[in-house]
N, CA and C of each residue as an Amber inpcrd file, in Angstrom:
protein
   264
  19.7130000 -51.6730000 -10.9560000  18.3040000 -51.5190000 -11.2070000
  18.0800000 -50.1320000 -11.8050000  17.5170000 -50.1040000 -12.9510000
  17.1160000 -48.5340000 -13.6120000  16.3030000 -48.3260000 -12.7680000
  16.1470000 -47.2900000 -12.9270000  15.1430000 -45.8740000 -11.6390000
  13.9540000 -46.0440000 -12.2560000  13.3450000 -46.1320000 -13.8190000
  12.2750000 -46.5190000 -13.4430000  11.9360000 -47.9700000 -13.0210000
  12.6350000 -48.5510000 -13.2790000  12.1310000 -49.9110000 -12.2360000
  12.1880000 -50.0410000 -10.9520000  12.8570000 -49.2990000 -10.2620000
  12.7740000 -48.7370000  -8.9520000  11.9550000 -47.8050000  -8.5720000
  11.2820000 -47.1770000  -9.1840000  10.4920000 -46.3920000  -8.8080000
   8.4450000 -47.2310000  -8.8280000   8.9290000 -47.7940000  -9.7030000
   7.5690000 -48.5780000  -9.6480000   7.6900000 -49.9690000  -8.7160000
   9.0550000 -50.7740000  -8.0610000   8.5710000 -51.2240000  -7.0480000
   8.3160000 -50.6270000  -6.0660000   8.8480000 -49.5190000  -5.5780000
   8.5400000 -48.5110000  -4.6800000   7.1620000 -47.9450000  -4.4080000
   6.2690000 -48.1370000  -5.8490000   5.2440000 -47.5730000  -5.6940000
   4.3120000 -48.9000000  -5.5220000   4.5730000 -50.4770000  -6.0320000
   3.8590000 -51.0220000  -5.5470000   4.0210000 -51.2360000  -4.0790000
   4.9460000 -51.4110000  -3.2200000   5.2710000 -51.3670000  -1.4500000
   4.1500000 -50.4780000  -1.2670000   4.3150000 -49.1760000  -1.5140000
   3.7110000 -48.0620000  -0.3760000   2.1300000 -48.4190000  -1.1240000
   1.5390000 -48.9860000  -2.3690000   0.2420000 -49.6550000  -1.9170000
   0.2610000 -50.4370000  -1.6390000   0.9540000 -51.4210000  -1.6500000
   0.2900000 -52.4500000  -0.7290000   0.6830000 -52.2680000   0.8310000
   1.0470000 -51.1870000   1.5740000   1.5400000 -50.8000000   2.8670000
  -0.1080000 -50.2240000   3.1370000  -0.4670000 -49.1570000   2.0430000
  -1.3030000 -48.7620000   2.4820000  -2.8830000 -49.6320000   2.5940000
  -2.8750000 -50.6370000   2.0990000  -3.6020000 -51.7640000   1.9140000
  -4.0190000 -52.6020000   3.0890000  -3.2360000 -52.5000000   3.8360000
  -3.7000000 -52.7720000   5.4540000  -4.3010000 -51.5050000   6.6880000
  -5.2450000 -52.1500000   7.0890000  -5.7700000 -51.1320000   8.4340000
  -5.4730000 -51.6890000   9.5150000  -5.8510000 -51.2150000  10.1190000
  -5.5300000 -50.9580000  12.1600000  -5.8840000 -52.4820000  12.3740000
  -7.4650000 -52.9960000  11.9350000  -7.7790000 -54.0940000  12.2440000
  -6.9530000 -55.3310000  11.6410000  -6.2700000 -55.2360000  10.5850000
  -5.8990000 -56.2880000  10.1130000  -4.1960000 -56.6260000  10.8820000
  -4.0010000 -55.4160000  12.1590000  -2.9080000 -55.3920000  12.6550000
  -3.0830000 -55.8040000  13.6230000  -4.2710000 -55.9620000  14.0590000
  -4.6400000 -56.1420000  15.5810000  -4.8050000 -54.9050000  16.4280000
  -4.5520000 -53.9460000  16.0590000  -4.9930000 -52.8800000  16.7950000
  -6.4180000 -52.6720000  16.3560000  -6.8900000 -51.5070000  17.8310000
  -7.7230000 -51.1030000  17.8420000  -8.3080000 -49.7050000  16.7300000
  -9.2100000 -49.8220000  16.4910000  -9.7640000 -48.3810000  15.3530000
  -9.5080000 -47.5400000  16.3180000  -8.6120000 -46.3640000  15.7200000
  -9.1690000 -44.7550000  16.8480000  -9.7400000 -44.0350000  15.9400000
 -10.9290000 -43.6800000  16.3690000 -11.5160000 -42.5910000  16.0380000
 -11.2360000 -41.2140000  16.4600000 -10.4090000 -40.1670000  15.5760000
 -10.0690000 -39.0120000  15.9670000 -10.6950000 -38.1870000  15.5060000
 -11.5450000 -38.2080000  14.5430000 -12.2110000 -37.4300000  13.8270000
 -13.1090000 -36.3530000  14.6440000 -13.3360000 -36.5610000  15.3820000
 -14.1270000 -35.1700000  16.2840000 -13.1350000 -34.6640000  16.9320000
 -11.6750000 -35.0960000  16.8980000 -10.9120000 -33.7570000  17.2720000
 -11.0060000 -32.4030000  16.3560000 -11.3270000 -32.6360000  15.2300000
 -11.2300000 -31.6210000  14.5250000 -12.5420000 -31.5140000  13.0390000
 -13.5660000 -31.8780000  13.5410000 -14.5550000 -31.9310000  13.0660000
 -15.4710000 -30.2780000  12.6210000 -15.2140000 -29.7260000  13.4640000
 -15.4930000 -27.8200000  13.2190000 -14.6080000 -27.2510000  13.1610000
 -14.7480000 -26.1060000  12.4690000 -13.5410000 -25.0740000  12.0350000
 -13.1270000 -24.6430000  13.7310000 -14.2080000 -24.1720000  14.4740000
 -13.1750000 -24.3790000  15.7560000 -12.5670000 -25.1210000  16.9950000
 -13.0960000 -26.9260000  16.4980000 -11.9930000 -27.4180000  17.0400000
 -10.5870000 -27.6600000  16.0230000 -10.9380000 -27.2670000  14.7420000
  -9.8770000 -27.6760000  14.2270000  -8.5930000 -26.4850000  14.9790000
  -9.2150000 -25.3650000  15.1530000  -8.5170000 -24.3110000  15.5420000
  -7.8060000 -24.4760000  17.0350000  -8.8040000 -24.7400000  17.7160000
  -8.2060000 -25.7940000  19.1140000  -6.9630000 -26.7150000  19.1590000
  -7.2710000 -27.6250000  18.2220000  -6.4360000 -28.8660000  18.0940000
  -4.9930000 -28.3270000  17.6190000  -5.0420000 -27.3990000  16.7960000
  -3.8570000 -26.7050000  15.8930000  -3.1620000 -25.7440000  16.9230000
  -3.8050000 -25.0840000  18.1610000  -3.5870000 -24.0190000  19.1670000
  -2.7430000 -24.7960000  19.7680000  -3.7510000 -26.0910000  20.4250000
  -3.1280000 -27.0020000  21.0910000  -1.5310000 -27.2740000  20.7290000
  -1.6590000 -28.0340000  19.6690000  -0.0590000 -28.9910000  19.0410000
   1.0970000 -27.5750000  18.7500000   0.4540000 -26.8770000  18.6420000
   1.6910000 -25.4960000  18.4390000   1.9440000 -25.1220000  19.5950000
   1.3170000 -25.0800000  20.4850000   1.9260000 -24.6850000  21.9770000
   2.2620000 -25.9730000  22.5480000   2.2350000 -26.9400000  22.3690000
   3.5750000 -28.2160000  22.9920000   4.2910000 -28.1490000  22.0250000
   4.6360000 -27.8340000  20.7400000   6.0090000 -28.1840000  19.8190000
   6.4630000 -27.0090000  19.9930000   5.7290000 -25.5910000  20.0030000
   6.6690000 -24.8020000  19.9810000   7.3220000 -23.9310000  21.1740000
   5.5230000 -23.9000000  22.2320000   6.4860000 -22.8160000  23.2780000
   6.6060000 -23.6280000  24.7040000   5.4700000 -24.8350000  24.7310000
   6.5060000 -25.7220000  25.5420000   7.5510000 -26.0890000  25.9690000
   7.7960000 -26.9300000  24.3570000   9.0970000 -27.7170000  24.6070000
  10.2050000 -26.3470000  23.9950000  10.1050000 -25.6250000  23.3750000
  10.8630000 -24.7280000  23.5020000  12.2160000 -25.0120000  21.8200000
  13.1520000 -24.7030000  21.6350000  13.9440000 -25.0530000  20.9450000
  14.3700000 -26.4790000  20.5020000  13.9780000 -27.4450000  19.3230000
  14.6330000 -28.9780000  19.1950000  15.6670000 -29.3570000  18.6290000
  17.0290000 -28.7450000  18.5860000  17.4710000 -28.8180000  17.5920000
  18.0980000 -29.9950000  17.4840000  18.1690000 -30.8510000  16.5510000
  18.7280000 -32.2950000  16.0220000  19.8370000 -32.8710000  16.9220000
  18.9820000 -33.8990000  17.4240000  20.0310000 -34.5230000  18.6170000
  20.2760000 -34.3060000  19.9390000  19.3350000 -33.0830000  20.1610000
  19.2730000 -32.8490000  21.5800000  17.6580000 -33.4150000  22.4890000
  17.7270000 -33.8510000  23.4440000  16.8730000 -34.3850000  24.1380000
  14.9300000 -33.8110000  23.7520000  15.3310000 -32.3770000  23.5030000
  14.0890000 -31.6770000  23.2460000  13.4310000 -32.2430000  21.5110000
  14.4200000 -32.4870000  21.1040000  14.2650000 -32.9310000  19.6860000
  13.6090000 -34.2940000  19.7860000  13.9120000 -35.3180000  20.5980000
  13.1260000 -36.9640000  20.8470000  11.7090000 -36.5760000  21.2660000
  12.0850000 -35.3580000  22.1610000  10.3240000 -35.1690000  22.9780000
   9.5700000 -34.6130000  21.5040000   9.6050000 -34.1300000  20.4400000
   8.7180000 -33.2640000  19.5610000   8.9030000 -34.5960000  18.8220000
   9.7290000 -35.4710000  18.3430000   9.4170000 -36.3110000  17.5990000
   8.5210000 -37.2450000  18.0870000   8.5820000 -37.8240000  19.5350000
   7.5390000 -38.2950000  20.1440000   6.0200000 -37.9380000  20.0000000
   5.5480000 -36.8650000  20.4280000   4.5470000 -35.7180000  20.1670000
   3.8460000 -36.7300000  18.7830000   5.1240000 -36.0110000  17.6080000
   4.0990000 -35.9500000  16.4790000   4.1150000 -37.4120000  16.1390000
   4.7200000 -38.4720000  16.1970000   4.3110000 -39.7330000  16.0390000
   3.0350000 -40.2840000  17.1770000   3.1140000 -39.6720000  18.4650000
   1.7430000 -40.0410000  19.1390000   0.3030000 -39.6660000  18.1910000
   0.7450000 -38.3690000  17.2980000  -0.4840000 -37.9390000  16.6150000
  -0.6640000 -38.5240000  15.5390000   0.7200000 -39.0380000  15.0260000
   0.6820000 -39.5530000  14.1100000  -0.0920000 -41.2430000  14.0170000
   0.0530000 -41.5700000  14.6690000  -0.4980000 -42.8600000  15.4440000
  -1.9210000 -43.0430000  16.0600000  -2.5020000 -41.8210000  16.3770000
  -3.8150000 -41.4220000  16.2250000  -4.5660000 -41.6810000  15.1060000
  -4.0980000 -41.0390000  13.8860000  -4.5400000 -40.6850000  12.8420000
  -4.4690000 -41.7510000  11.7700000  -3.6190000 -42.2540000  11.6990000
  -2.9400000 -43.6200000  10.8890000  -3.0210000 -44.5710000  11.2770000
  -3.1050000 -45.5130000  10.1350000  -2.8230000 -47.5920000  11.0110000
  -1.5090000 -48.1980000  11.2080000  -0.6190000 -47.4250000  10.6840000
   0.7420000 -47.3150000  11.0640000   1.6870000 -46.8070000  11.3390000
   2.3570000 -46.3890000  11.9960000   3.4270000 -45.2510000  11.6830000
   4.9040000 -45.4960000  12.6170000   5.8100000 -45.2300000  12.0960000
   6.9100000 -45.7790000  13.0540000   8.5310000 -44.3280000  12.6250000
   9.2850000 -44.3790000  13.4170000  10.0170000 -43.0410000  13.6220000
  11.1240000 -43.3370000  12.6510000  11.9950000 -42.3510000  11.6970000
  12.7830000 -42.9590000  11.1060000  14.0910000 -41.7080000  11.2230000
């Protein structure tokens, strides 16, 4: 397959991936948007997630137990925020 023909099925997938919402999955809508709706909860929310990724959990380096817990973390947020998201 030439690369640009690979590159344009690639780009039709990720729209039509993005083409579905929460509801058409059966999940529920989350509304997160007032986590960070003012400059200082955005500042909150950002205080927040940097002190569990960084001085919480402490060091993650690839493959060690601390590394599953921060990937966890940011797919929970990630999963907040998005209608899909899954760990790769």
């Amino acid at each position: 397959m030439k690369r640009r023909k690979l590159f344009s099925v690639m780009a039709g997938s990720a729209l039509a991936a993005t083409t579905f919402s929460r509801k058409s999955y059966g999940l529920p809508a989350q509304n997160t948007r007032h986590l960070v709706e003012s400059p200082e909860k955005r500042f909150y929310y950002l205080k927040k997630m940097l002190a569990k990724l960084c001085s919480d959990l402490g060091p993650h380096p690839s493959g060690s137990p601390e590394y599953e817990l921060a990937a966890n973390i940011v797919k929970k947020e990630m999963d907040a925020a998005l209608p899909l998201t899954e760990l790769d």
